[in-house]
N, C-alpha and C positions, 0 to 999 in steps of 0.2 A: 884853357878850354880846348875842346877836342877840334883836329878837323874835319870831325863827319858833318854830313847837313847841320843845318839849325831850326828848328823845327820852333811854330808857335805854340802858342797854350791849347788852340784848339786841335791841331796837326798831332802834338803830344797826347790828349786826350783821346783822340779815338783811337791812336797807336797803342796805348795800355789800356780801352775802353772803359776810362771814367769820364764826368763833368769834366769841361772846361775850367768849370767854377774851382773844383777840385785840386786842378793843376796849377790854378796862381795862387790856393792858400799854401801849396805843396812848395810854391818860389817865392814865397811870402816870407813862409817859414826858415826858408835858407835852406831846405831839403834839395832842392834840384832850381835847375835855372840859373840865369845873370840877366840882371836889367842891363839894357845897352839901349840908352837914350830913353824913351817915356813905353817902350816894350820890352816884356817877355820872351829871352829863347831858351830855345833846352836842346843840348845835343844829342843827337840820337844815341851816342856814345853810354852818355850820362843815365839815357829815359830807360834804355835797356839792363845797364847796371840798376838802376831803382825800383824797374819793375817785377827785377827777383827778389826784393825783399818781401818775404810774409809778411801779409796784412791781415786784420780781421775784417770782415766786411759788417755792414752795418750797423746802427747805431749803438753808443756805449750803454750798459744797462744802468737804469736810473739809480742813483745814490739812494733812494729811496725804496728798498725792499722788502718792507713791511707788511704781513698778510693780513691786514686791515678788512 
């Protein structure tokens, strides 16, 4: 882990301006974060490295795209 700060899920969130919610499926997933005891950190190190990976925003289009 880095030594810069350690930042929480919600400190992390407005830093890359998503959900909080966002940020612990993101540490959930094993994408970013270490649980250390029953919380959430993320290095700033780490949050900056992740938040230059392109992403698509919003939700994925439905499996179903039938012009019914």
């Amino acid at each position: 882990m880095s030594t810069l700060p350690l930042m929480t899920p919600e400190e992390a969130a407005n830093y890359i301006g998503v959900s909080s919610v966002r940020i612990r499926q993101f540490c959930t997933e094993g994408r970013i974060g270490q649980k250390v005891g029953e919380r959430w950190v993320i290095s700033e190190d780490e949050l900056r490295q992740f938040a230059k990976i392109p992403r698509q925003t919003g939700r994925p289009p439905s499996e179903n795209t039938s012009n019914v």
